[in-house]
C-alpha positions in Angstrom: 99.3 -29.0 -93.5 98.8 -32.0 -91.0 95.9 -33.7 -91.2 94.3 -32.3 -88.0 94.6 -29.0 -88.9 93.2 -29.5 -92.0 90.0 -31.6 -90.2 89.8 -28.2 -88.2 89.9 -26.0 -90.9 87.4 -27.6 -92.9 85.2 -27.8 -89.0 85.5 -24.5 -89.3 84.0 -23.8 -92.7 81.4 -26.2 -92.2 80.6 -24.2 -89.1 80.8 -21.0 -90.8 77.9 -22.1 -93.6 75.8 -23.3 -91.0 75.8 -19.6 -89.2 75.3 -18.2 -92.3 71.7 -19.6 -92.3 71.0 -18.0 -89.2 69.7 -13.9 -89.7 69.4 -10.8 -87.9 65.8 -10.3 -87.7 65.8 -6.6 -88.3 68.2 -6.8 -90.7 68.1 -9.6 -94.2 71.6 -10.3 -94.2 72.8 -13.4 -92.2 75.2 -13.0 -89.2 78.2 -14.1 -90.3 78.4 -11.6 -93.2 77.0 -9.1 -90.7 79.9 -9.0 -88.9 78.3 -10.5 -85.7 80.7 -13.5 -85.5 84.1 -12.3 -84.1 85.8 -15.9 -84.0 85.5 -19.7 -84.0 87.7 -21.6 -82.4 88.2 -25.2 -82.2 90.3 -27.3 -79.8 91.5 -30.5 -80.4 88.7 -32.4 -78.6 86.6 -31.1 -81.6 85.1 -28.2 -79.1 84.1 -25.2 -80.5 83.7 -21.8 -79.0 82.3 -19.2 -81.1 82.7 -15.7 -79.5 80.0 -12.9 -81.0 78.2 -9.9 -80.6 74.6 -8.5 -81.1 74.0 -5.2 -83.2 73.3 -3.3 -79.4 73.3 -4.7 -76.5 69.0 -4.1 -76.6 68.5 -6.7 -79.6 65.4 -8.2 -79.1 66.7 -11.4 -79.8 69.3 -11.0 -77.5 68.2 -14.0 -75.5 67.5 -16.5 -78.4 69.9 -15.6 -80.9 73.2 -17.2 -79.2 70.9 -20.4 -78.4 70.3 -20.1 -82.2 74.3 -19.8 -82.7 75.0 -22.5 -80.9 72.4 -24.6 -81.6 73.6 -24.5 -85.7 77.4 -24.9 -84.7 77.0 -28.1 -82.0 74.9 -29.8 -85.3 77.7 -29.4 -87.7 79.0 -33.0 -87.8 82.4 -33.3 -86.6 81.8 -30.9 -83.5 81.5 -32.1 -79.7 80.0 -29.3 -78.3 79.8 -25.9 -79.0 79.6 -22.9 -76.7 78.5 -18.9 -77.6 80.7 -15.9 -75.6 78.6 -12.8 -76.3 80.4 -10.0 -75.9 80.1 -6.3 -76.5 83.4 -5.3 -76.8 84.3 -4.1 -79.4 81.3 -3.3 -80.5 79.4 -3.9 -83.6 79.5 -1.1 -86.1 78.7 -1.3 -90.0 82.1 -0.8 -90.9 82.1 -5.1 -89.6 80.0 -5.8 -92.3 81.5 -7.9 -95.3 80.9 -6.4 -98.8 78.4 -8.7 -99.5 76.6 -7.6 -96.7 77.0 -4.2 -97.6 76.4 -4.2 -101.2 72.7 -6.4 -100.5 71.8 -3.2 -98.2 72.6 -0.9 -100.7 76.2 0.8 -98.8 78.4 0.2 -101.6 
């Protein structure tokens, strides 16, 4: 593995932990094992773009929670910048959900 992918990759994880401090506030599990988090990509001017969803489109954090998102990811060391896509396609369902997740709510 070349050394820039590697640097990437381990952007990536870094950026990963830090989303998993941020929670759903209706629900006690954080976002990334939620299944909110559909990808994080990172170019190689160290960018990152981190395209997500919201459990409906009528969360009531709809309008802070990206900033939140975003926020964590651009403070990772390493990044430049980061940027949130919300989208709502596909959309969220529990079946997103990592075990973890779904285990701590009591679905498995």
């Amino acid at each position: 593995m070349s050394e820039a992918l590697r640097d990437k990759e381990e952007l990536k994880a870094a950026i990963i932990e830090a989303m998993k401090s941020v929670y759903d506030p209706e629900i006690p599990v954080d976002i990334y094992e939620l299944g909110l988090i559909y990808e994080v990509n990172i170019d190689d001017a160290r960018n990152v773009e981190i395209i997500m969803t919201l459990t409906s489109p009528s969360c009531p954090v709809a309008g802070s929670l990206p900033q939140e998102v975003e926020d964590k990811a651009a403070g990772v060391q390493g990044a430049t910048e980061a940027c949130v896509e919300l989208v709502f396609e596909p959309p969220w369902n529990q079946e997103m959900m990592s075990e973890e997740a779904m285990l701590e709510l009591g679905f498995l």
